[in-house]
N, CA, C and O atoms as a GROMACS GRO file, in nm:
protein
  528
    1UNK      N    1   1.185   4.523   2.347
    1UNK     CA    2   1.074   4.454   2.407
    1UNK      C    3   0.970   4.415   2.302
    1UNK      O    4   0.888   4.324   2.314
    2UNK      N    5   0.982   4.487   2.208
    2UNK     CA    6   0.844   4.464   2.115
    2UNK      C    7   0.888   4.385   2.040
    2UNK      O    8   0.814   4.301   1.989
    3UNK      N    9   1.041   4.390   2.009
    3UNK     CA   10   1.114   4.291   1.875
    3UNK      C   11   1.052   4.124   1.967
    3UNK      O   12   0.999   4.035   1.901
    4UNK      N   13   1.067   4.113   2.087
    4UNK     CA   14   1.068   4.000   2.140
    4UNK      C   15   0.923   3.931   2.164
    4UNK      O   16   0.925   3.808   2.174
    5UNK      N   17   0.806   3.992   2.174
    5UNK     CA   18   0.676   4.001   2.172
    5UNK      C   19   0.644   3.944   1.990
    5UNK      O   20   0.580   3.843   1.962
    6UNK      N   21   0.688   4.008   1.922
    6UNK     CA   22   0.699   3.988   1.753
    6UNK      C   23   0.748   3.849   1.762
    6UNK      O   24   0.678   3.750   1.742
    7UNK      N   25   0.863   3.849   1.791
    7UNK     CA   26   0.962   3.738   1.806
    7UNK      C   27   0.876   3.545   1.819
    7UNK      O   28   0.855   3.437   1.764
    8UNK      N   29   0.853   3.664   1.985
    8UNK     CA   30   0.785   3.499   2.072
    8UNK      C   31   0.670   3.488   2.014
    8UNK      O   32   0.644   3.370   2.038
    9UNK      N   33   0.543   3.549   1.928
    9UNK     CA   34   0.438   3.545   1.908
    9UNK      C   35   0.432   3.446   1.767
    9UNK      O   36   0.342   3.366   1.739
   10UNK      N   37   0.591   3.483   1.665
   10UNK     CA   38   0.612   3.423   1.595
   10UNK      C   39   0.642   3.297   1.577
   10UNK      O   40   0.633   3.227   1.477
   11UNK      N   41   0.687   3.268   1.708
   11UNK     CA   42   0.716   3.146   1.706
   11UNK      C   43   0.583   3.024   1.734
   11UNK      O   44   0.568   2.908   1.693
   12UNK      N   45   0.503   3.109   1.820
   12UNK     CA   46   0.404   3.066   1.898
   12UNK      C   47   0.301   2.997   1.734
   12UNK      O   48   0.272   2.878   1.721
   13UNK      N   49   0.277   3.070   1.666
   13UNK     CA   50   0.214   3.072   1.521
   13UNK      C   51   0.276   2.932   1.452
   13UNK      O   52   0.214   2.829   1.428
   14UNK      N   53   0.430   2.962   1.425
   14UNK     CA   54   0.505   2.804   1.362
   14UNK      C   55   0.472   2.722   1.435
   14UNK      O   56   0.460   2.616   1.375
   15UNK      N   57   0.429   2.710   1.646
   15UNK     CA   58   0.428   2.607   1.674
   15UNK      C   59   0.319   2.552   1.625
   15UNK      O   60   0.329   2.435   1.589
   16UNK      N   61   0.194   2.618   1.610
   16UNK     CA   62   0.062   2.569   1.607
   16UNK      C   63   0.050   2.539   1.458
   16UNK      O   64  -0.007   2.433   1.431
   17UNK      N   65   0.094   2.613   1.357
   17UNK     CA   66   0.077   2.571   1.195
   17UNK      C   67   0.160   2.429   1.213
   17UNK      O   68   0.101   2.342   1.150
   18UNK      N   69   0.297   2.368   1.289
   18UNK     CA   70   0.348   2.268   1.221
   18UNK      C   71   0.256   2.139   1.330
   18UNK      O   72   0.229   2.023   1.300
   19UNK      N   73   0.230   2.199   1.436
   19UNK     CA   74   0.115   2.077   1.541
   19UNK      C   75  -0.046   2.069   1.454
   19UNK      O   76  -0.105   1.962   1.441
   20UNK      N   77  -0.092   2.179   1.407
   20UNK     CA   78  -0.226   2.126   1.284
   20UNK      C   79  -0.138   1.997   1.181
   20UNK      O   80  -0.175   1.880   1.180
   21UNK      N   81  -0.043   2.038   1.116
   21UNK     CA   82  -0.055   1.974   0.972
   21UNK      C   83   0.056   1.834   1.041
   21UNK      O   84   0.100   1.746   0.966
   22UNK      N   85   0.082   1.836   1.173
   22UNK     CA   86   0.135   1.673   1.234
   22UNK      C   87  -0.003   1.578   1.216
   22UNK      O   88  -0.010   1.462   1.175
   23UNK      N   89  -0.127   1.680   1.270
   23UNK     CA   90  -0.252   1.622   1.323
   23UNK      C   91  -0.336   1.613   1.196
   23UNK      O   92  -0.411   1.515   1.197
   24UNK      N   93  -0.341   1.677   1.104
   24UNK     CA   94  -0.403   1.644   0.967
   24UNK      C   95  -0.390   1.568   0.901
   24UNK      O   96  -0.484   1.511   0.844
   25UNK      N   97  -0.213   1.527   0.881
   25UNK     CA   98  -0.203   1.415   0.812
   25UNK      C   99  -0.247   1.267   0.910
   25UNK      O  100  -0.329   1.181   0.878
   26UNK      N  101  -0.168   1.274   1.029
   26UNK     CA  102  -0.216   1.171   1.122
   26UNK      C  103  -0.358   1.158   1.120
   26UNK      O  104  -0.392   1.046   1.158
   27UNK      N  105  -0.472   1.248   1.084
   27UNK     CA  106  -0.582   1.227   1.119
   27UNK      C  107  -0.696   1.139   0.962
   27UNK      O  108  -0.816   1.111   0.962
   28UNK      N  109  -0.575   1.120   0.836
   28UNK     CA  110  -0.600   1.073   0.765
   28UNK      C  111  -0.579   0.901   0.751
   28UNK      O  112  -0.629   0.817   0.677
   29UNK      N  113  -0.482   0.898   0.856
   29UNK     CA  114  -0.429   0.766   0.784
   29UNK      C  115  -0.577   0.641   0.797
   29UNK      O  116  -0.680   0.669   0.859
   30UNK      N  117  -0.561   0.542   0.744
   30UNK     CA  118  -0.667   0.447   0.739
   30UNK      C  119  -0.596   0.321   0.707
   30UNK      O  120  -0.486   0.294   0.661
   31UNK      N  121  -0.712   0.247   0.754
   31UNK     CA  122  -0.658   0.090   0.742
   31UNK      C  123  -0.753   0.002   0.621
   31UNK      O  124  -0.875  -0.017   0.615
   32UNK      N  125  -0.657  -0.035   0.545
   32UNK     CA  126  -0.686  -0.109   0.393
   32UNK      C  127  -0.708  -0.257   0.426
   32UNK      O  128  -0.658  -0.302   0.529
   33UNK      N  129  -0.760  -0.313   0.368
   33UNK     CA  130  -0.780  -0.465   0.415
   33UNK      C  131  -0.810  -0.551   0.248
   33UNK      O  132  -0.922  -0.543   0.197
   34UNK      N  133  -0.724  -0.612   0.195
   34UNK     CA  134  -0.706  -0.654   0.096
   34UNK      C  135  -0.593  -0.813   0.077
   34UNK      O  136  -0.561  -0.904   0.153
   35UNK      N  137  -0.567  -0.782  -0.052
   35UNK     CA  138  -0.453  -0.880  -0.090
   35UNK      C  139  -0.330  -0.804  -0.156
   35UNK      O  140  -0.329  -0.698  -0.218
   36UNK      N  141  -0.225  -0.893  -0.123
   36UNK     CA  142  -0.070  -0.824  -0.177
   36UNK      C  143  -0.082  -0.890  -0.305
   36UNK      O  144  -0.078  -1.012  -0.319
   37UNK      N  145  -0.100  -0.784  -0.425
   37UNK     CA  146  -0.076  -0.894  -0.566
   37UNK      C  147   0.012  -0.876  -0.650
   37UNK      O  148   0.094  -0.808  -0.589
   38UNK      N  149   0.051  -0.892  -0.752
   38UNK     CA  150   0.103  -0.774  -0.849
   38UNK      C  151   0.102  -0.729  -0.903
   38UNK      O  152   0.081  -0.818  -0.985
   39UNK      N  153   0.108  -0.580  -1.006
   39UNK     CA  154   0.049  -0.488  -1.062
   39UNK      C  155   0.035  -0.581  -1.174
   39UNK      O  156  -0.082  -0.578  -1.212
   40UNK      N  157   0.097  -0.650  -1.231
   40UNK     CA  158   0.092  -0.753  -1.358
   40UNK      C  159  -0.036  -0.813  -1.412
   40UNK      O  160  -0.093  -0.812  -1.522
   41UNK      N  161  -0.068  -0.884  -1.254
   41UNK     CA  162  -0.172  -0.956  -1.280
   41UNK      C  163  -0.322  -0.881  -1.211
   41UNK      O  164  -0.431  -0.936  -1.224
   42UNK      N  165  -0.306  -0.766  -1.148
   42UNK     CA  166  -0.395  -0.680  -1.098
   42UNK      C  167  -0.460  -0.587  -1.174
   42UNK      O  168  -0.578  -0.556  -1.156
   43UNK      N  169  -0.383  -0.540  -1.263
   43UNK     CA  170  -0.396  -0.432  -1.372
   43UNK      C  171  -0.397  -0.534  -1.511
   43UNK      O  172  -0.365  -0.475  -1.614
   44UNK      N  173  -0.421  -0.644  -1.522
   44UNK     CA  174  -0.494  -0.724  -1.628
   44UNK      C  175  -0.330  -0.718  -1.762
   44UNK      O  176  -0.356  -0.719  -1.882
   45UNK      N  177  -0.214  -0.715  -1.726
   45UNK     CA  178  -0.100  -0.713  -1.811
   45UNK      C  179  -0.132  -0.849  -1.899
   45UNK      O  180  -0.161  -0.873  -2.016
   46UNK      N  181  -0.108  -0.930  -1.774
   46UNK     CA  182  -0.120  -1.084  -1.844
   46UNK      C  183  -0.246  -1.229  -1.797
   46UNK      O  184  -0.252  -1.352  -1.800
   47UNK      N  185  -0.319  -1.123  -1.762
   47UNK     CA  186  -0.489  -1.148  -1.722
   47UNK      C  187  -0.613  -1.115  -1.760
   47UNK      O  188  -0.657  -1.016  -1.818
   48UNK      N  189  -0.653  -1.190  -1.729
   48UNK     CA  190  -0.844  -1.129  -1.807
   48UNK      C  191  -0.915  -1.148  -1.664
   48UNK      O  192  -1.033  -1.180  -1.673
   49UNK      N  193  -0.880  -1.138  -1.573
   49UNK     CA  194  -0.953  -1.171  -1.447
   49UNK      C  195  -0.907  -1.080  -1.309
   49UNK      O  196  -0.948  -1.100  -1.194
   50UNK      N  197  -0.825  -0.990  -1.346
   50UNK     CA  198  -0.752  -0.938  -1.264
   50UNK      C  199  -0.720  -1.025  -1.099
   50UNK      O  200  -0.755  -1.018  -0.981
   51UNK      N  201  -0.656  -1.084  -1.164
   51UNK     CA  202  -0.627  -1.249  -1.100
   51UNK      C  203  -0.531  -1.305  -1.108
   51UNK      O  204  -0.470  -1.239  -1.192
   52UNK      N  205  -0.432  -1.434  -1.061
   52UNK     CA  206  -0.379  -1.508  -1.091
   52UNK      C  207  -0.409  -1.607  -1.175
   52UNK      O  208  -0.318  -1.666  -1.232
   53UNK      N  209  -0.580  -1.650  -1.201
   53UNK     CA  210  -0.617  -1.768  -1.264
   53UNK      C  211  -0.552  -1.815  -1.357
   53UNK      O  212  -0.507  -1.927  -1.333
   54UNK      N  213  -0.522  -1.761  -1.484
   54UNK     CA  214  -0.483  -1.823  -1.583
   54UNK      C  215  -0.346  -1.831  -1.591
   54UNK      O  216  -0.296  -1.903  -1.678
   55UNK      N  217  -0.273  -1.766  -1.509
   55UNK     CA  218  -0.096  -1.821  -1.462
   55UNK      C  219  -0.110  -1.940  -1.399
   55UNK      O  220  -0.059  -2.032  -1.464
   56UNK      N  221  -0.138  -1.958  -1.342
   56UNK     CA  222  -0.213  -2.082  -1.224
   56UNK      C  223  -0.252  -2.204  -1.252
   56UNK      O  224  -0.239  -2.305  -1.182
   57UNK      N  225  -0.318  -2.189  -1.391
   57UNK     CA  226  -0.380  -2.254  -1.418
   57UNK      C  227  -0.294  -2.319  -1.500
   57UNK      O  228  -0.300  -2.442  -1.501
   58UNK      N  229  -0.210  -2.261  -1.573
   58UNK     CA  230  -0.114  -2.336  -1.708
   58UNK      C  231   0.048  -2.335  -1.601
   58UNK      O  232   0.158  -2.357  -1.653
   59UNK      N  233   0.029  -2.308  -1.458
   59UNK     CA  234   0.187  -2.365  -1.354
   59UNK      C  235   0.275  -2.238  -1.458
   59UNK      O  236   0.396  -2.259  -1.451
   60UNK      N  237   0.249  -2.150  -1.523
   60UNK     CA  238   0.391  -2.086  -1.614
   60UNK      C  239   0.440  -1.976  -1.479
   60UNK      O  240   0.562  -1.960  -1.469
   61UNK      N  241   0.358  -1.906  -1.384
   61UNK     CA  242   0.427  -1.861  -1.266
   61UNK      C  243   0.438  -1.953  -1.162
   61UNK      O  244   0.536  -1.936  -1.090
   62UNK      N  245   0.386  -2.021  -1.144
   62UNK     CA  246   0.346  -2.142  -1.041
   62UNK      C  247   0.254  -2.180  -0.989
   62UNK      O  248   0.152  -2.166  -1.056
   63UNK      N  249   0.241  -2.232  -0.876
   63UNK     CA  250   0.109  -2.315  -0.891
   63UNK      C  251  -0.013  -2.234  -0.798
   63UNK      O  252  -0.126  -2.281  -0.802
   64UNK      N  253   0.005  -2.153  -0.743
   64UNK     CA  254  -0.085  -2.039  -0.641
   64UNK      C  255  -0.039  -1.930  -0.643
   64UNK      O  256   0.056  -1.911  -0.719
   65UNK      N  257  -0.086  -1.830  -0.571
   65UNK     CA  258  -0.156  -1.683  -0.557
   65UNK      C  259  -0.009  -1.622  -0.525
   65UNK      O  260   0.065  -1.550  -0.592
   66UNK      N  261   0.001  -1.674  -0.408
   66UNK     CA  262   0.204  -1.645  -0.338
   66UNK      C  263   0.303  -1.684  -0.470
   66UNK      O  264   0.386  -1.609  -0.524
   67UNK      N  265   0.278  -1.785  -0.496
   67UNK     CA  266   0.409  -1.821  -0.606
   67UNK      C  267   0.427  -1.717  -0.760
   67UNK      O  268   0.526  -1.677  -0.821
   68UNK      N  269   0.293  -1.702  -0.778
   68UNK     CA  270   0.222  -1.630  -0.894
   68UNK      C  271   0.277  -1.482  -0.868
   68UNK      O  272   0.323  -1.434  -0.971
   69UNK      N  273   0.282  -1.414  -0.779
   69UNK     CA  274   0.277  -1.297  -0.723
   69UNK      C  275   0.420  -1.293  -0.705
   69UNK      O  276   0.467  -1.188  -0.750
   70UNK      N  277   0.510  -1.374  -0.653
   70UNK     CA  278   0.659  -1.332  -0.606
   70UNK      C  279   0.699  -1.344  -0.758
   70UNK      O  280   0.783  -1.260  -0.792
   71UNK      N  281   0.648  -1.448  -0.877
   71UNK     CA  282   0.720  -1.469  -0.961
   71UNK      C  283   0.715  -1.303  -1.088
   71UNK      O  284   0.789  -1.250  -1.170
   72UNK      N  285   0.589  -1.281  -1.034
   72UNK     CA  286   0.574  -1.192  -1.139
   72UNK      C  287   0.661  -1.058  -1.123
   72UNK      O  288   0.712  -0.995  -1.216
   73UNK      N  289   0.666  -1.031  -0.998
   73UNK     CA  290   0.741  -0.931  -0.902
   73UNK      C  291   0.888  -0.952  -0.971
   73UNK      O  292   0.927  -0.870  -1.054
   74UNK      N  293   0.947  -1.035  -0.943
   74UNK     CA  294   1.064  -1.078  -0.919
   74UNK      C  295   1.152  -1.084  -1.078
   74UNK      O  296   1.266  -1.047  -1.101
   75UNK      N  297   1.042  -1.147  -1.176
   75UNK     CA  298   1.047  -1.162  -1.350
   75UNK      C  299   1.027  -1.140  -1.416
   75UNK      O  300   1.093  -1.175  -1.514
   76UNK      N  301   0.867  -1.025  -1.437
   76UNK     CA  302   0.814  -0.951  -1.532
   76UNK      C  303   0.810  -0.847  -1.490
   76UNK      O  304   0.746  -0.776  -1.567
   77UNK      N  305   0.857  -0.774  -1.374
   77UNK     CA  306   0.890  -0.673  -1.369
   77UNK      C  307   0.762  -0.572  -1.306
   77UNK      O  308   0.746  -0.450  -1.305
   78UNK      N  309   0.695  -0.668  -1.265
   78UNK     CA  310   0.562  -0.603  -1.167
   78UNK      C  311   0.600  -0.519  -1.001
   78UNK      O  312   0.704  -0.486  -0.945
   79UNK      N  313   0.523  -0.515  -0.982
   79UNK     CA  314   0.554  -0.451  -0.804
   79UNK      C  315   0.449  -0.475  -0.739
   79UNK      O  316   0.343  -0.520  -0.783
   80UNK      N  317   0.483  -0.437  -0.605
   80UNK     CA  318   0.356  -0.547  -0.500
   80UNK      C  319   0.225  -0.430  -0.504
   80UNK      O  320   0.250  -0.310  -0.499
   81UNK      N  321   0.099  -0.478  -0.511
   81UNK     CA  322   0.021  -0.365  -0.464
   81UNK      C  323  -0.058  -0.426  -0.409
   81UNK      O  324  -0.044  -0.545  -0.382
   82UNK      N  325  -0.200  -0.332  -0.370
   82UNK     CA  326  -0.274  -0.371  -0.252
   82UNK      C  327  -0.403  -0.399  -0.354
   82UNK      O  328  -0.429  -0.304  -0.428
   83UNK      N  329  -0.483  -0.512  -0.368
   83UNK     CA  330  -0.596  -0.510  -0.424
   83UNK      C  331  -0.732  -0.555  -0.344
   83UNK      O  332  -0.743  -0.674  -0.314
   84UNK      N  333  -0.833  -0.465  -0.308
   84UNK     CA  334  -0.923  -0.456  -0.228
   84UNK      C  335  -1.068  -0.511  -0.334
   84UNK      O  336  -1.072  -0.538  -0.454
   85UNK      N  337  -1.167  -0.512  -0.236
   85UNK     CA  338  -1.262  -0.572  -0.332
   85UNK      C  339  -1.329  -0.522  -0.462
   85UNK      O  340  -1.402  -0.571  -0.548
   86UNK      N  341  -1.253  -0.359  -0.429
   86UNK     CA  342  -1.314  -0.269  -0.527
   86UNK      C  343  -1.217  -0.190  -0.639
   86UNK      O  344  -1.248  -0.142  -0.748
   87UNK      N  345  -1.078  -0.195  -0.566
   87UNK     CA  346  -0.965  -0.144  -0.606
   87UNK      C  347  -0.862  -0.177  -0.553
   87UNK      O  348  -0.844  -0.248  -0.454
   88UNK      N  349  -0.739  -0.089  -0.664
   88UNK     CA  350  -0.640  -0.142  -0.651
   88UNK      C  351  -0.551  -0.060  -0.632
   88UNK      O  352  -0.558   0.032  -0.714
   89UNK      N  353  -0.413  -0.042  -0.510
   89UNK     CA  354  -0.358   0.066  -0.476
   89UNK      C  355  -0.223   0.037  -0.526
   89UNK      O  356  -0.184  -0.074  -0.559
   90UNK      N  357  -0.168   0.126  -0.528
   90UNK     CA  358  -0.009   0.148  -0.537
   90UNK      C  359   0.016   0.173  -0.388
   90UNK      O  360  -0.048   0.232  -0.301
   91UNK      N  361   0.180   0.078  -0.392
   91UNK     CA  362   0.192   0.115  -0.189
   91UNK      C  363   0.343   0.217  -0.224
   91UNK      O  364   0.420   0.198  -0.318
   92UNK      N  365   0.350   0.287  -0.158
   92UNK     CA  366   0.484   0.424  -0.138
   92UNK      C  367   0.609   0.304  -0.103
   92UNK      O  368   0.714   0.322  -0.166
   93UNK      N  369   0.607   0.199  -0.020
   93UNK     CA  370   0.682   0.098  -0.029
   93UNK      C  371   0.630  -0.077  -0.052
   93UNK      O  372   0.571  -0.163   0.014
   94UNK      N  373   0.722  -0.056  -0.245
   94UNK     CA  374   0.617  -0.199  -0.251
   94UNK      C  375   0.679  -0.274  -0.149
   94UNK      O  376   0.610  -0.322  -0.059
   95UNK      N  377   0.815  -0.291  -0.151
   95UNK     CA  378   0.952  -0.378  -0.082
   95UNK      C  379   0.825  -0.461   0.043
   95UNK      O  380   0.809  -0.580   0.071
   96UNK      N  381   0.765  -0.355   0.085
   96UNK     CA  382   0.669  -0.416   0.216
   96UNK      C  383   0.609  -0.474   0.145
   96UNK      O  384   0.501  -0.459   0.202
   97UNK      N  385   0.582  -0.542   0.045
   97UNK     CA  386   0.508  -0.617   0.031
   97UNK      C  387   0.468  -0.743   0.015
   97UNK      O  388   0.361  -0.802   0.004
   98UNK      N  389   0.625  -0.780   0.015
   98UNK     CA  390   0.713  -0.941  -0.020
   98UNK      C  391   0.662  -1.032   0.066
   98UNK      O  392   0.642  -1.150   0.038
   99UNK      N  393   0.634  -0.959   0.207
   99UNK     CA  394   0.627  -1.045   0.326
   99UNK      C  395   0.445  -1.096   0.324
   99UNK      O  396   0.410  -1.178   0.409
  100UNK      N  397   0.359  -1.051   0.242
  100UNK     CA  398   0.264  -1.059   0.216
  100UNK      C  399   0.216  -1.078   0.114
  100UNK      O  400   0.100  -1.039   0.101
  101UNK      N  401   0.269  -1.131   0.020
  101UNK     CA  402   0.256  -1.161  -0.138
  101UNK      C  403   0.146  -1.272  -0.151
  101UNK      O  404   0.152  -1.380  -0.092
  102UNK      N  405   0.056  -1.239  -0.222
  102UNK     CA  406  -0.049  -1.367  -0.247
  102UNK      C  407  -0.124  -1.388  -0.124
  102UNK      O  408  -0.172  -1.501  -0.109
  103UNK      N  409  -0.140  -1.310  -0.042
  103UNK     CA  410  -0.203  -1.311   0.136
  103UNK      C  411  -0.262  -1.210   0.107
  103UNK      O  412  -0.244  -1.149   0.001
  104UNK      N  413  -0.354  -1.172   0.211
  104UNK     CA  414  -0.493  -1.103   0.296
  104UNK      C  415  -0.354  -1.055   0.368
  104UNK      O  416  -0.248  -1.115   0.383
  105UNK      N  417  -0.395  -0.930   0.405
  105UNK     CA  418  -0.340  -0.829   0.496
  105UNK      C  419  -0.410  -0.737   0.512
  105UNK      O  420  -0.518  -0.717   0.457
  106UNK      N  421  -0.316  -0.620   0.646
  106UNK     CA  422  -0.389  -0.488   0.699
  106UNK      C  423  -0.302  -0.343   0.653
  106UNK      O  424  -0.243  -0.276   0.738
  107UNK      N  425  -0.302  -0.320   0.562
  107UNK     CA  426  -0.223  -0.172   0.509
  107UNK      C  427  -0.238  -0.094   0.613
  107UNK      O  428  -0.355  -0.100   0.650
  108UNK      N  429  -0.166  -0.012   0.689
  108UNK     CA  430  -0.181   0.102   0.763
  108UNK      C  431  -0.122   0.232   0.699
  108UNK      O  432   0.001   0.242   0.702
  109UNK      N  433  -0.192   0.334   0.642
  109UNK     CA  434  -0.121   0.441   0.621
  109UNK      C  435  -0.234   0.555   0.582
  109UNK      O  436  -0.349   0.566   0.624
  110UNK      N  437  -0.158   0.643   0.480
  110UNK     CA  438  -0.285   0.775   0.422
  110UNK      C  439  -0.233   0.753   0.322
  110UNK      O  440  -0.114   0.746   0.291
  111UNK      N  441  -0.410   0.727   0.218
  111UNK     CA  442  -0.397   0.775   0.082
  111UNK      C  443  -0.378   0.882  -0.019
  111UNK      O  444  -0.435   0.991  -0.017
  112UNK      N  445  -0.298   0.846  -0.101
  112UNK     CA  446  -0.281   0.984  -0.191
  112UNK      C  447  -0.364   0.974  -0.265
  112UNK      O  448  -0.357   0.872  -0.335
  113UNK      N  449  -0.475   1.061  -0.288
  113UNK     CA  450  -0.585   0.995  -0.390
  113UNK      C  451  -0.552   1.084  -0.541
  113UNK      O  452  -0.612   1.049  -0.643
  114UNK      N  453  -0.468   1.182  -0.544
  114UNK     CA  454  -0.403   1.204  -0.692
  114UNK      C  455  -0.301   1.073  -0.748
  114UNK      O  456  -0.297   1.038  -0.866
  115UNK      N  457  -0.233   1.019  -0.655
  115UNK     CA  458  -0.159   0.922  -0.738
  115UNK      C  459  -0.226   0.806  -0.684
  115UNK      O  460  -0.154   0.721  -0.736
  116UNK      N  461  -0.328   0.725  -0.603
  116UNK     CA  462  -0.394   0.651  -0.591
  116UNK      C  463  -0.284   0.551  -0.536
  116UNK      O  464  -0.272   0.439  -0.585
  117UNK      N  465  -0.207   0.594  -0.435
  117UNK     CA  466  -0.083   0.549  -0.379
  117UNK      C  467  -0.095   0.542  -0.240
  117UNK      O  468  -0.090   0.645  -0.172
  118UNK      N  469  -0.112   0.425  -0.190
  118UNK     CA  470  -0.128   0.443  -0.032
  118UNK      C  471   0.036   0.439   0.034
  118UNK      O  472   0.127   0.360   0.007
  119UNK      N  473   0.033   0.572   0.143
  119UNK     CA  474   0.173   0.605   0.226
  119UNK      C  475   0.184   0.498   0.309
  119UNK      O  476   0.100   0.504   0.400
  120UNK      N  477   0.258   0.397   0.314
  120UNK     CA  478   0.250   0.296   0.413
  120UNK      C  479   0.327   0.303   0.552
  120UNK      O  480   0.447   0.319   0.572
  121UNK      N  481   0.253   0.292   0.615
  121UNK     CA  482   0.307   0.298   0.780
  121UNK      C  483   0.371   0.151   0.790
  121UNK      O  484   0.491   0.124   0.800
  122UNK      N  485   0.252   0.053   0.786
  122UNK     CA  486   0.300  -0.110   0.863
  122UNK      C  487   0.193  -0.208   0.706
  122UNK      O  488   0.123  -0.154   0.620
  123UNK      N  489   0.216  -0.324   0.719
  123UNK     CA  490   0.138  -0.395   0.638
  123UNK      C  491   0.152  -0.556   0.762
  123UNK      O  492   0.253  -0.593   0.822
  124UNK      N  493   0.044  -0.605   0.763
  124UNK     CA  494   0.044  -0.675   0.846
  124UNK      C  495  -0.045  -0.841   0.780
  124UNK      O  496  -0.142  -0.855   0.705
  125UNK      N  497   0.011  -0.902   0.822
  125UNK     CA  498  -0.104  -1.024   0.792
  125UNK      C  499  -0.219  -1.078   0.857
  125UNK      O  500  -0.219  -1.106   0.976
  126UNK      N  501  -0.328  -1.096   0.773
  126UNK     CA  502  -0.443  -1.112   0.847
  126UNK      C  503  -0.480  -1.245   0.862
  126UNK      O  504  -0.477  -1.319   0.764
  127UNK      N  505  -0.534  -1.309   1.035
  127UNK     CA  506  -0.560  -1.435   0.996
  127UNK      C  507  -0.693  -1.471   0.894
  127UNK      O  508  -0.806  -1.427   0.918
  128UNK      N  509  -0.659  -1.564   0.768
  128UNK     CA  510  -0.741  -1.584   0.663
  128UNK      C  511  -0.685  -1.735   0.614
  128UNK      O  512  -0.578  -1.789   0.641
  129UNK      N  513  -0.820  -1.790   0.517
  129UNK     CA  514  -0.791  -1.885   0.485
  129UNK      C  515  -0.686  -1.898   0.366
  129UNK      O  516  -0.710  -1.815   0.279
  130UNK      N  517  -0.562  -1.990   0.332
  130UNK     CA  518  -0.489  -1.958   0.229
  130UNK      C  519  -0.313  -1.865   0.302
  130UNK      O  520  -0.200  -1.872   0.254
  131UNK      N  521  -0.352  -1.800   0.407
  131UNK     CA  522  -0.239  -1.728   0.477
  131UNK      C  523  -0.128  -1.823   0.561
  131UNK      O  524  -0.152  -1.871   0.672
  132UNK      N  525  -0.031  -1.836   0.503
  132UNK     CA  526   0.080  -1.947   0.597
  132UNK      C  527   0.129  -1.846   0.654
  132UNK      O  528   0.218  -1.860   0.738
   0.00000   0.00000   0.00000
């Protein structure tokens, strides 16, 4: 009787430690509101503007923000990230990011703020000017 009291009490404990840390992380996630760019031209590789401008400007990725962004992805070996007005994230899946390249979007997820990597749930497009 007591092994089972031990038993069930034990279990009772795992239920509630693994229902906190469902609700902790869920209670982090947040919504990012930025542009899909690429680390290339975000992190200043082959920029002085943390920008597309000067790809753009000389057509050598192409001629806008989308073209600039898939090309760099796709040829220099960049990856998609999220760049906000203040910063710039790493996404856990760039792959999501294709569908939003050179666009305004809505990141849904929780940040890792040791690797400055947002966990992505959904990435969505926002209506904005420039967004096909």
């Amino acid at each position: 009787m007591a092994k089972r009291r031990f038993f069930g009490a034990a279990l009772a404990a795992m239920a509630l430690l693994t229902a906190s840390s469902i609700t902790s992380r869920g209670g982090d996630e947040k919504i990012f509101m930025g542009v899909i760019t690429d680390s290339q031209c975000a992190f200043n590789v082959h920029s002085m503007t943390h920008s597309h401008k000067e790809m753009t400007e000389n057509k050598t990725t192409g001629s806008n923000a989308i073209e600039c962004t898939q090309f760099c992805v796709k040829e220099m070996g960049g990856q998609y990230v999220l760049q906000t007005k203040d910063k710039i994230y790493k996404l856990s899946k760039p792959e999501l990011g294709e569908k939003g390249a050179g666009r305004t979007v809505r990141v849904k997820g929780t940040l890792d703020v040791k690797t400055n990597t947002i966990q992505v749930r959904s990435i969505e497009l926002v209506a904005a000017p420039g967004n096909k």
